[in-house]
C-alpha positions as CSV (number, residue, x, y, z in Angstrom):
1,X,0.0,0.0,0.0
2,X,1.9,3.3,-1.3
3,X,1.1,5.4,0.9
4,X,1.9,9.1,-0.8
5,X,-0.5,12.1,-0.3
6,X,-2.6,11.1,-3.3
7,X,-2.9,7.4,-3.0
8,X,-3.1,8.0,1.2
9,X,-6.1,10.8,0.4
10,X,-7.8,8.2,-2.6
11,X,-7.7,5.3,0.2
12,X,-9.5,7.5,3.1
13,X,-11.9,8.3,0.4
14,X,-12.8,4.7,-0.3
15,X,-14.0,4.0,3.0
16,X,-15.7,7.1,3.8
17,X,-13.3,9.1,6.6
18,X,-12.5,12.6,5.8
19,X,-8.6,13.0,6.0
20,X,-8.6,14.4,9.3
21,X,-9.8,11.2,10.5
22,X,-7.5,9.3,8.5
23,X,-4.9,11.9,9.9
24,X,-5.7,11.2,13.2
25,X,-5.4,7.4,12.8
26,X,-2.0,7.8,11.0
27,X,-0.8,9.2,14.2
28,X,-2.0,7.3,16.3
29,X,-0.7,4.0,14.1
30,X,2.6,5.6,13.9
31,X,2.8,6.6,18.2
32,X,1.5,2.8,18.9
33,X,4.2,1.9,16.6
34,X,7.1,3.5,18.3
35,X,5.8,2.6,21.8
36,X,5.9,-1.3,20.3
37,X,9.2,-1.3,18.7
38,X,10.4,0.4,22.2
39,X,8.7,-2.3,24.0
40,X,10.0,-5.1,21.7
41,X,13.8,-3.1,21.7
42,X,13.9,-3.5,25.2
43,X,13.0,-7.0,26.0
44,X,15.6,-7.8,22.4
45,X,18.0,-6.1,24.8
46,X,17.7,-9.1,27.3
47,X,18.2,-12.0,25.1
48,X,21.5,-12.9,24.1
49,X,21.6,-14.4,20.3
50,X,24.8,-16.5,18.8
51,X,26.7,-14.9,16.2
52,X,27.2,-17.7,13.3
53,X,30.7,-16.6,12.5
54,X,34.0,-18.1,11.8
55,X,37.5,-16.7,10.9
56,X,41.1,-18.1,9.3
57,X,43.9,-17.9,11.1
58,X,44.6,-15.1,12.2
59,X,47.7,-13.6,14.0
60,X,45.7,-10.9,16.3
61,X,46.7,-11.5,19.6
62,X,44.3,-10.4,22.5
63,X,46.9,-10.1,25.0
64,X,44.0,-9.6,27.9
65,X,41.8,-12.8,26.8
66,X,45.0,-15.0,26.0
67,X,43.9,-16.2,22.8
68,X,44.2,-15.1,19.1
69,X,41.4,-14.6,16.9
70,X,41.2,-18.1,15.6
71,X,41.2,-19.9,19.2
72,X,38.8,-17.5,20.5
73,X,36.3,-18.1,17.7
74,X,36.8,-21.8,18.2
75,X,35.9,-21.4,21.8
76,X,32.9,-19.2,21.5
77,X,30.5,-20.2,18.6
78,X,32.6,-21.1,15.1
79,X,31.3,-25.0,14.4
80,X,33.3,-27.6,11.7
81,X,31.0,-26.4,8.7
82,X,34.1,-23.6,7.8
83,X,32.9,-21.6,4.4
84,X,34.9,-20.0,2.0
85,X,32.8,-16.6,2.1
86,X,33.4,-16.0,6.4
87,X,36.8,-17.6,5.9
88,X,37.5,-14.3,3.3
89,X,35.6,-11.6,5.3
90,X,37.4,-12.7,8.4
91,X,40.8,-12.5,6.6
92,X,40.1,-9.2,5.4
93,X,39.3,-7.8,8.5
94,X,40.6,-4.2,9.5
95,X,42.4,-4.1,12.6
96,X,41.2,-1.1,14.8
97,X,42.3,-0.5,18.2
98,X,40.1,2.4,18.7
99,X,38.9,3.1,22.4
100,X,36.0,4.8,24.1
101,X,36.9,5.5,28.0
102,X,33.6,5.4,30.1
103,X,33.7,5.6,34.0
104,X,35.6,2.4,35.3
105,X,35.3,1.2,31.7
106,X,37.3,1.6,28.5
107,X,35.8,-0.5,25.3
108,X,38.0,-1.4,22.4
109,X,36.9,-2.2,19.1
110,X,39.4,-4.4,18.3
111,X,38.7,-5.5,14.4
112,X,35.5,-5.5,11.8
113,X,34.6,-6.1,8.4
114,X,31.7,-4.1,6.8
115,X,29.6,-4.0,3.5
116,X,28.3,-0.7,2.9
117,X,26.4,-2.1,-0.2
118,X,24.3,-4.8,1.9
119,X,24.1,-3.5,5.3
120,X,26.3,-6.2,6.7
121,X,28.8,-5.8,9.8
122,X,30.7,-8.1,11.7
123,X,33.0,-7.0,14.9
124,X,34.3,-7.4,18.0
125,X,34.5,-5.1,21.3
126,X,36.3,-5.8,24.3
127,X,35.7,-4.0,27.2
128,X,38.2,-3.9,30.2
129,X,38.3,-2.7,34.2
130,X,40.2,0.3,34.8
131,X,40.0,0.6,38.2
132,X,41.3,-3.5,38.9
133,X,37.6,-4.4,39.6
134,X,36.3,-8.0,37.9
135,X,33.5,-7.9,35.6
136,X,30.4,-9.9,36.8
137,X,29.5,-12.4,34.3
138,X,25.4,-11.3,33.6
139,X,26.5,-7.8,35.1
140,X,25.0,-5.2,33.3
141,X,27.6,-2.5,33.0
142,X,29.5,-4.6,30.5
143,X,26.7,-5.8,28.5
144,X,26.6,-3.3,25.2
145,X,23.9,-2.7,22.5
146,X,25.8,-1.7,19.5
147,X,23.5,0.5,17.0
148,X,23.5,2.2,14.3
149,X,23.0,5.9,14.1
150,X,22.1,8.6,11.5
151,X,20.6,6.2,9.0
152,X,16.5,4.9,8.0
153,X,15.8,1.7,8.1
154,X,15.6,-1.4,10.1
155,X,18.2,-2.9,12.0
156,X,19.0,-6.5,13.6
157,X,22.0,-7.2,16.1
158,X,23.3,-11.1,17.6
159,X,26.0,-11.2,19.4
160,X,28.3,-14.2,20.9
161,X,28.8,-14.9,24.4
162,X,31.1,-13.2,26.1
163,X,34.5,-14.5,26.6
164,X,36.2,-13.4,30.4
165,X,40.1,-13.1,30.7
166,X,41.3,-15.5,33.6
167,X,41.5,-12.8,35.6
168,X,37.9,-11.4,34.7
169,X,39.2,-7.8,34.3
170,X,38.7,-8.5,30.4
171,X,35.6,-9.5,28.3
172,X,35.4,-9.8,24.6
173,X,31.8,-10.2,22.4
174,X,31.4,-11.0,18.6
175,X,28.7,-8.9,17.0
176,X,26.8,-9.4,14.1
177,X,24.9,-6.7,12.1
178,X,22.4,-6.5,10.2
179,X,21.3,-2.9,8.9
180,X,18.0,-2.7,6.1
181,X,18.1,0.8,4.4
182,X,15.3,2.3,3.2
183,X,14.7,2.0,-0.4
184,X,15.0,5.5,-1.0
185,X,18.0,6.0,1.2
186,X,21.3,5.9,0.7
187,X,24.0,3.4,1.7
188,X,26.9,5.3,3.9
189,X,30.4,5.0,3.6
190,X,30.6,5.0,6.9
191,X,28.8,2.8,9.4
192,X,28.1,4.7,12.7
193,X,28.2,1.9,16.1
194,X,26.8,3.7,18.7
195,X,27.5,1.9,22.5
196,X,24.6,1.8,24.6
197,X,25.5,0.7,28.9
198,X,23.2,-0.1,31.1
199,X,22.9,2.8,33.9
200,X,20.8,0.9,36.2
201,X,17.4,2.7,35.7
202,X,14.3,1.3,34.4
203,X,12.1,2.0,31.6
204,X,8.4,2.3,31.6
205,X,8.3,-1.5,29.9
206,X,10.5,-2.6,33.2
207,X,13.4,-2.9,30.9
208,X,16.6,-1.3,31.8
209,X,17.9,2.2,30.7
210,X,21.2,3.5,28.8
211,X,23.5,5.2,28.2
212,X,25.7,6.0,25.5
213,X,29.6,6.9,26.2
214,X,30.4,7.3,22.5
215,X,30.8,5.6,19.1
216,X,33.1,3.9,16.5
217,X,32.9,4.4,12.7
218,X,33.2,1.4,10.3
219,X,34.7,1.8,6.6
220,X,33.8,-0.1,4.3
221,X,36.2,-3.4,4.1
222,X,34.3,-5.7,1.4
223,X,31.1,-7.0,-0.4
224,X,29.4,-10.3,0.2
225,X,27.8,-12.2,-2.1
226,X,24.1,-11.9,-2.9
227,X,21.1,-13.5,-4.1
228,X,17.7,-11.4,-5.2
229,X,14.6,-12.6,-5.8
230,X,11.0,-10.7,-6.6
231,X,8.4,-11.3,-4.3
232,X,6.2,-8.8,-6.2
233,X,4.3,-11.6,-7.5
234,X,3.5,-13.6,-4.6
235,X,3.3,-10.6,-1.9
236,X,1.5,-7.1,-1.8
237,X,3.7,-4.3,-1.8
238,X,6.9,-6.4,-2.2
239,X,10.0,-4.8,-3.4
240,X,12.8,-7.5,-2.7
241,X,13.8,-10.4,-1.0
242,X,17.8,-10.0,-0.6
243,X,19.6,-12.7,1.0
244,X,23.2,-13.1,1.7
245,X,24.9,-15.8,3.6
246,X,24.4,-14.2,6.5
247,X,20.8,-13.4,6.4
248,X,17.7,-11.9,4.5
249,X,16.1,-8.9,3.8
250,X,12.3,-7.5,2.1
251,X,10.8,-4.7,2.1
252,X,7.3,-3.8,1.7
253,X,5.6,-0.9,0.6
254,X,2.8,-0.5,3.1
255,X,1.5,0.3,7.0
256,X,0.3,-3.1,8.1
257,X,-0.7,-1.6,11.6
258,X,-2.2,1.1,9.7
259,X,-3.7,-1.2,7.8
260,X,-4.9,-3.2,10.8
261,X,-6.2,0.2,12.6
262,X,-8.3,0.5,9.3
263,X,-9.4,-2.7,9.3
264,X,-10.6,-2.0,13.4
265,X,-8.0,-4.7,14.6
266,X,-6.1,-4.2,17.4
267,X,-2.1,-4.2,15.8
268,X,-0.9,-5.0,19.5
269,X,-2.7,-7.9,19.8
270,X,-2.1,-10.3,16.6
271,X,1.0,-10.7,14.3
272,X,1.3,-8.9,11.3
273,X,3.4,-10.6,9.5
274,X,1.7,-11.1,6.5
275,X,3.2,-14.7,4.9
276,X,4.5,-17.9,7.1
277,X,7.6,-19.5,5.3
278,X,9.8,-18.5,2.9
279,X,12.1,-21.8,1.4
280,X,15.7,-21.4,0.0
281,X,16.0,-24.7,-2.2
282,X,19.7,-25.4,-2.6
283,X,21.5,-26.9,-6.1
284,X,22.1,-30.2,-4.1
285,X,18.0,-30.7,-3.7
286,X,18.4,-29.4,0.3
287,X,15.8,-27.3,1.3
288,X,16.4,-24.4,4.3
289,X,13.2,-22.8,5.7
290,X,12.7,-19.4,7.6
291,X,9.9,-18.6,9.5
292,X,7.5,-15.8,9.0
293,X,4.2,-15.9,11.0
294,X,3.2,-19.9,12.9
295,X,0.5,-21.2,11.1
296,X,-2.6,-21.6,13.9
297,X,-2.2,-25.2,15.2
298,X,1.6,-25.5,14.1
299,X,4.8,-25.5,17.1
300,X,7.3,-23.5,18.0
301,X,10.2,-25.9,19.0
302,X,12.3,-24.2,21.8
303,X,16.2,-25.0,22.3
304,X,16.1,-26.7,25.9
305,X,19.6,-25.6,26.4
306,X,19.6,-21.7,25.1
307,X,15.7,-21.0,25.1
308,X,16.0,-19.8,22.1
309,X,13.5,-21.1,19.2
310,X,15.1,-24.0,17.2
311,X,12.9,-24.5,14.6
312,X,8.9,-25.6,14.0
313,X,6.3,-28.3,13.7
314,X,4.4,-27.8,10.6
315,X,1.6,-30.0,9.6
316,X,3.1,-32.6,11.9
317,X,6.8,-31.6,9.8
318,X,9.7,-31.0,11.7
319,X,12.1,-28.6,10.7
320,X,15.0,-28.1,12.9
321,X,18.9,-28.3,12.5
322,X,20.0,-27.4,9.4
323,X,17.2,-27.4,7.6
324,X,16.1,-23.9,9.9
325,X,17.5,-21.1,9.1
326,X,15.8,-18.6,11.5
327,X,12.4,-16.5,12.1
328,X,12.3,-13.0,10.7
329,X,12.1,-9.7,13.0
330,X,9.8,-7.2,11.5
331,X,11.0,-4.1,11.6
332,X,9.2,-0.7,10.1
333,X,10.3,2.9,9.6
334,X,9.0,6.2,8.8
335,X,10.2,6.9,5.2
336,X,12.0,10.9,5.5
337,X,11.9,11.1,1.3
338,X,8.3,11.8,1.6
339,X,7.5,9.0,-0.9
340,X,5.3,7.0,1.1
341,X,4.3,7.1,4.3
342,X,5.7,3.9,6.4
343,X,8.3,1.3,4.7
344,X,7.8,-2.1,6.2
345,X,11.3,-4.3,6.6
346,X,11.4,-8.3,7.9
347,X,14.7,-9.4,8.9
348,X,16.7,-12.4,9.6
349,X,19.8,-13.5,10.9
350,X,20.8,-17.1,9.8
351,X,21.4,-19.7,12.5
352,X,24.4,-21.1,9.4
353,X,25.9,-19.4,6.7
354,X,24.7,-20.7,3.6
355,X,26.7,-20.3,0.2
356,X,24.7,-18.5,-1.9
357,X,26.0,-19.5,-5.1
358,X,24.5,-22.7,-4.8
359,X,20.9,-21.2,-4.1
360,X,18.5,-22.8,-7.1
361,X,14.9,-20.9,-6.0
362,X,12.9,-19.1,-3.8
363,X,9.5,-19.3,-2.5
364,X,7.5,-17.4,-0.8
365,X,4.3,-19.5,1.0
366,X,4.2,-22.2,-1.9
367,X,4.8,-19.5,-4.4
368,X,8.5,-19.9,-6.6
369,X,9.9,-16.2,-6.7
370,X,12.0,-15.2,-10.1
371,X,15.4,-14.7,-8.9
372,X,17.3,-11.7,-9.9
C-alpha cells in the first residue's frame, strides 16, 4: 500500500473518513508503533543471540583474553562447517584498536569487516576494568547494544557470548549486524556503532535504561555475495527479497498496523506478518526454511539448552537443525523522502551461513519467486 498524499487521500476516500480522520489514525498507528518497537527493543535487549561466525587464522593477539582470533572463535560459537565466504571476510578484517573511556570502563573495538552495499557488519568489542575491579558475568555494565545511528531503516544485532580473561578484568563479544536501508535512502560510507550501557534505571516496559559513552565508525572493508529474488508476485507491496549468507532482507511498501487500525483490529494484539515460510531450495535438492508468521495449530520448538526457538512443527513436519535457518524480526520505519508514508522491513539473521551461489529458488508460502 503506497502510501503518498494522493494514494493516502484516494484510500481514506474509499472508505468514507475525511482525512482528518484518516490523519488522526496515521498518528495514532505511527505513536503505537514506536511505543511497540520500544517495548520489543527492550526485552531484544535481554536476550542474548549467537553470532554464526567463523574466521582463518589469524595472528591478532588479544593479550587480555589470552587467545588469538582463531582460538577464541573456536571457543565461543565457530562449528566444523568452515565456508569460504566468512573464511575471506574474516581474513580481510581491519584491525582497529580504537577506544571509548567510560567511567571504570574503556571499550576497544578491536577489528570489523563491513559491506556498505548490503548492510552487513561483523565486529568485535572488548571491554576492560580500569580501576582492577572483575567484571560480573550477567552484570550489566558490561553488557553493550551496539546501533547504528544517523541512517532509515531497520536494523538486527546477535551477538556471541562473552569471553572473560582469567583474571575477569577483560571480556570480549562478537557482534553481528544487520542494517535494512530504506529504499530511497542511501548506503553510507561509513557505518556509525553507537555503545549503549546499562545505567541501572528502568524504563516504563521494566526494561533497563542507557546510556551512551560514544561511538566507533566502520569503513567499508568488502562486499558479500548476494542473491535477489522478486516477491512482487507472490506478496503485496513487495519490493525485494535480498539474502546473503548471512541473512535476509524485504521490504514492503505498506502500514500493516495502519492497515490493521483500518481494518478496526487491534495491531498490538495479533502478528502482522503477512506470509509464514519462505524456502531457500539449494542446487544439491536441500531445502532451508525461515519462518514468518506460525501457522494456527503448528509448534514452535524451543532449544532446551539456550531458550531460544530452534525450529517448528508444521503440519506434523519437523524442521529443525539445518534445515532452519531462523524466524524473521519485522522491523518498520518512517520513510523521510516523503514517498510513502511507512516502509515495512522483515529481517533475519541465519542460525548457518549458507553459500549463496549454490541457491537454485525461492519461494515465498508455496509460491517460486524469479530470482534476480
Amino acid at each position: 500500500m503506497q502510501l503518498d498524499n494522493t494514494s493516502y487521500r484516494e484510500a481514506i476516500a474509499d472508505i468514507g473518513l475525511s482525512s482528518e480522520e484518516g490523519l488522526e489514525l496515521l498518528g495514532n498507528a505511527i505513536r503505537k508503533r514506536e511505543r511497540h518497537r520500544q517495548k520489543r527493543y527492550a526485552q531484544a535487549a535481554a536476550i542474548a543471540c549467537i553470532l554464526i561466525m567463523a574466521a582463518a587464522g589469524n595472528s591478532i593477539c588479544y593479550a587480555k583474553i589470552g587467545q588469538n582470533v582463531w582460538e577464541l572463535f573456536q571457543s565461543t560459537m565457530y562449528e566444523e562447517d568452515r565456508n569460504e565466504e566468512i573464511t575471506a571476510i574474516a581474513e580481510n578484517s581491519k584491525i582497529s584498536g580504537e577506544t571509548i573511556e567510560d567511567g571504570n570502563r574503556q571499550y576497544t573495538l578491536e577489528y570489523y569487516w563491513y559491506d556498505a552495499e548490503h548492510g552487513n557488519a561483523y565486529f568485535a568489542i572488548r571491554t576492560d576494568s580500569l580501576d582492577d575491579t572483575p567484571l560480573q558475568e550477567g552484570a550489566g555494565e558490561y553488557i553493550l547494544n551496539p546501533i547504528s545511528y544517523g541512517n532509515y531503516g531497520g536494523i538486527q544485532i546477535h551477538e556471541s557470548n562473552p569471553v572473560f580473561s582469567e583474571d575477569k578484568l577483560s571480556v570480549t563479544r562478537y557482534f553481528y549486524l544487520m542494517f535494512s536501508y530504506s529504499h530511497e535512502g542511501k548506503n553510507t560510507d561509513k557505518l556509525g556503532i553507537e555503545l549503549e550501557v546499562e545505567d541501572g534505571g528502568i524504563n516504563e516496559y521494566g526494561g533497563p535504561t542507557y546510556r551512551r559513552p560514544g561511538h566507533f565508525d566502520l569503513e567499508p572493508t568488502g562486499k558479500m555475495k548476494s542473491c535477489y529474488a522478486d516477491g512482487s508476485g507472490a506478496l503485496d507491496g513487495c519490493r525485494e527479497i535480498r539474502i546473503t549468507g548471512a541473512g535476509m532482507q524485504m521490504s514492503l511498501d505498506r502500514n500493516l498496523e495502519l492497515e490493521a487500525e483500518m481494518e478496526g483490529r487491534d495491531p498490538a494484539e495479533i502478528d502482522l506478518t503477512p506470509f509464514s515460510f519462505i524456502d531457500i531450495e539449494m542446487k544439491d535438492g536441500t531445502v532451508c526454511h525461515i519462518l514468518g508468521k506460525l501457522p494456527e495449530g503448528d509448534e514452535i520448538v524451543w532449544d532446551k539448552d539456550t531458550g531460544k526457538c530452534a525450529g517448528y512443527i508444521h503440519q506434523g513436519e519437523t524442521v529443525t537443525g539445518d534445515a532452519y535457518l531462523g524466524a524473521v524480526i519485522q522491523s518498520g520505519g518512517f520513510d523521510p523522502y516523503g514517498t510513502s508514508a511507512w516502509e515495512e522491513m522483515f529481517m533475519v539473521a541465519f542460525e548457518r551461513f549458507i553459500d549463496v551461489e549454490e541457491i537454485a529458488g525461492v519461494s515465498l508460502d508455496g509460491v517460486k519467486l524469479p530470482l534476480k
